[in-house]
C-alpha positions in Angstrom: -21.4 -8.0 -36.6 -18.6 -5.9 -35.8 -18.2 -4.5 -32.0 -17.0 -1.0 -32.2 -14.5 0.7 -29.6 -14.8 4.2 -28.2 -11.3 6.3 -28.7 -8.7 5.5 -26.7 -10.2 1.9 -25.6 -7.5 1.0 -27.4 -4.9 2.3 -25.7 -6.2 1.7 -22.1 -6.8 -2.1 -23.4 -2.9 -2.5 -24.2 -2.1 -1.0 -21.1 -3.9 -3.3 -19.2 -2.9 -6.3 -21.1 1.0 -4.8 -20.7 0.5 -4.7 -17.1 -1.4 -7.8 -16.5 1.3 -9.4 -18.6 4.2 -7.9 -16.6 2.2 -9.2 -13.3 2.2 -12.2 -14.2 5.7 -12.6 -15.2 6.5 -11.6 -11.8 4.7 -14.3 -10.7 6.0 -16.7 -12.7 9.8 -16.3 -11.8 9.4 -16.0 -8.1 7.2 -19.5 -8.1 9.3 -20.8 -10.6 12.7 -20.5 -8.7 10.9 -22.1 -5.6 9.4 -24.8 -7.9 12.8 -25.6 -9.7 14.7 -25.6 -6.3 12.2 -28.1 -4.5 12.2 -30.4 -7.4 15.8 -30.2 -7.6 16.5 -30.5 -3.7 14.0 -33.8 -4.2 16.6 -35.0 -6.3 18.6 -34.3 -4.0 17.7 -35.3 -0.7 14.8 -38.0 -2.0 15.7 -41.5 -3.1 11.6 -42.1 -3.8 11.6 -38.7 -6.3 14.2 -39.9 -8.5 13.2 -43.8 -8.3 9.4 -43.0 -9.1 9.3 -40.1 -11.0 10.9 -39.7 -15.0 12.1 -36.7 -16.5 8.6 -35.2 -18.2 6.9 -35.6 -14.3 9.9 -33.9 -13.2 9.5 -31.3 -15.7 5.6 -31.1 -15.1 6.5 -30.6 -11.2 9.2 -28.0 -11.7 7.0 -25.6 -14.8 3.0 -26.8 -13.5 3.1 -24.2 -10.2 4.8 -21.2 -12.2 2.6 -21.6 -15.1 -1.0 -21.9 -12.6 0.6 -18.9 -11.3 1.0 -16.3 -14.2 -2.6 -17.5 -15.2 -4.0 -16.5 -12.2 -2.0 -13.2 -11.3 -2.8 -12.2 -14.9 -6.3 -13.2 -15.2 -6.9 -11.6 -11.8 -5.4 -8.7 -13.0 -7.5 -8.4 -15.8 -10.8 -9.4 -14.0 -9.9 -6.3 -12.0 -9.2 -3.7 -14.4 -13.0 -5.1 -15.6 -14.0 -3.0 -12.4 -13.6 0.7 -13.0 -13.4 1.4 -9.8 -11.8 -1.4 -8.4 -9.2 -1.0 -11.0 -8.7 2.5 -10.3 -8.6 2.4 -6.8 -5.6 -0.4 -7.2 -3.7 2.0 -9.0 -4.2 4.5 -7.0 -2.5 2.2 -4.0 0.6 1.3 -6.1 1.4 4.8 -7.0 1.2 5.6 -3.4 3.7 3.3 -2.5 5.8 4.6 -5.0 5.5 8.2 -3.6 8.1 9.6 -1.5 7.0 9.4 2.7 6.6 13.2 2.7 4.5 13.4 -0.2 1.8 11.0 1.1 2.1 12.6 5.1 1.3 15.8 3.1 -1.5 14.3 1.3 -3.0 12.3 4.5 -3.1 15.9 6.1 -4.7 17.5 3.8 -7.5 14.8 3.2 -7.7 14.1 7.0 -7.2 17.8 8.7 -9.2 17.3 11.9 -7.7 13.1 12.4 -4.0 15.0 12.3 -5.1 17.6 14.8 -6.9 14.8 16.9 -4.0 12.1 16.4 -1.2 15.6 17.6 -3.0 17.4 19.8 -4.3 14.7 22.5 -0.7 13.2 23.0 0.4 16.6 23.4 -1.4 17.5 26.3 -1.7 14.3 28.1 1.9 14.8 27.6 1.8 18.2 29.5 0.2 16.7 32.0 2.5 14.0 32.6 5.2 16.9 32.7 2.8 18.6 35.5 3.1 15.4 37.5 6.8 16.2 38.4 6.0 19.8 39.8 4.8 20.8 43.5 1.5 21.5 42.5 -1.7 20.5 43.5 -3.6 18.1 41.4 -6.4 20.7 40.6 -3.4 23.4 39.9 -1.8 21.0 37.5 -5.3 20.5 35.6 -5.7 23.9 35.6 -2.1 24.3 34.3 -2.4 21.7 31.4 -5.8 22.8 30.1 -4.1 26.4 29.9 -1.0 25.1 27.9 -2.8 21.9 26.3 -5.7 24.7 24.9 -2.3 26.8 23.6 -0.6 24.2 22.0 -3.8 22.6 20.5 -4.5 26.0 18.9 -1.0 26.0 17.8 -1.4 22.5 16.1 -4.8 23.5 14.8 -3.6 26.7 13.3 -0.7 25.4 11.2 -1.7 22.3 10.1 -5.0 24.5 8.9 -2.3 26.5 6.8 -1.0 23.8 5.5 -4.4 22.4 4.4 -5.0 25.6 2.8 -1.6 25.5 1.0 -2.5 22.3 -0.1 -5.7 23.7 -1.4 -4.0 26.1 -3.8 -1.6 23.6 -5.2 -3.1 20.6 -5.3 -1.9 17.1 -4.1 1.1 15.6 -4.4 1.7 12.7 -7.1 4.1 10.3 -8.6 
């Protein structure tokens, strides 16, 4: 019985393979340097590693944790990319990180409008109100004050970061 492929399977097979390849060769060097460098400061340092151990269980100490560690950072990899979503979303996080800062505050604003306005606007005028504390006013003057400014500069804040969400809107998100 032969199992048949969809177009482009193929394609996103190998690329899935390449990366969970590349992964895991990541893996391997960093583990392998701190393997290699632990076995050889315990020749160094440890009379009882050198007496009780030959050169294969040397080897096998030094090439054991690198090797347990490409297998699992690959496998893992693959196990993942088995998960659509999972997969996708995984992605998704790596090209993020490769996006320049402004790209991804641009694209937080315009997925998350009402958070920006919310995470701006109330420092802004508990701010003005902690400016209002310095004046000669009363403190139902200086309430009065910062709910006057505070509802200004909120409607400021509201109003542009609304045309930047509809900017956004017309040209799409940013990407890497």
């Amino acid at each position: 019985m032969s199992a048949t492929k969809s177009p482009g399977m193929g394609h996103q097979n190998d690329a899935v393979v390449s990366s969970a390849f590349k992964e895991g060769a990541k893996a391997f060097v960093v583990v392998g340097v701190c393997s290699t460098l632990g076995v050889l400061g315990a020749l160094r340092f440890s009379p009882g590693f050198r007496r009780n151990l030959g050169t294969s269980g040397r080897v096998a100490t030094a090439f054991m944790p690198p090797l347990f560690a490409y297998t699992y950072v690959a496998e893992s990899h693959t196990t993942n990319a088995a998960n659509p979503d999972l997969y996708a979303k995984k992605e998704r996080q790596v090209m993020l990180q490769n996006m320049p800062i402004h790209h991804r505050i641009a694209n937080y604003i315009h997925h998350k409008p009402f958070q920006v306005i919310a995470y701006v606007g109330v420092p802004t005028v508990f701010g003005l109100f902690m400016l209002n504390g310095q004046s000669h006013l009363s403190l139902s003057q200086r309430v009065m004050n910062t709910r006057v400014m505070g509802q200004a500069s909120v409607i400021a804040i509201l109003c542009s970061t609304m045309a930047f969400y509809d900017y956004m809107e017309k040209h799409g998100d940013f990407s890497n």
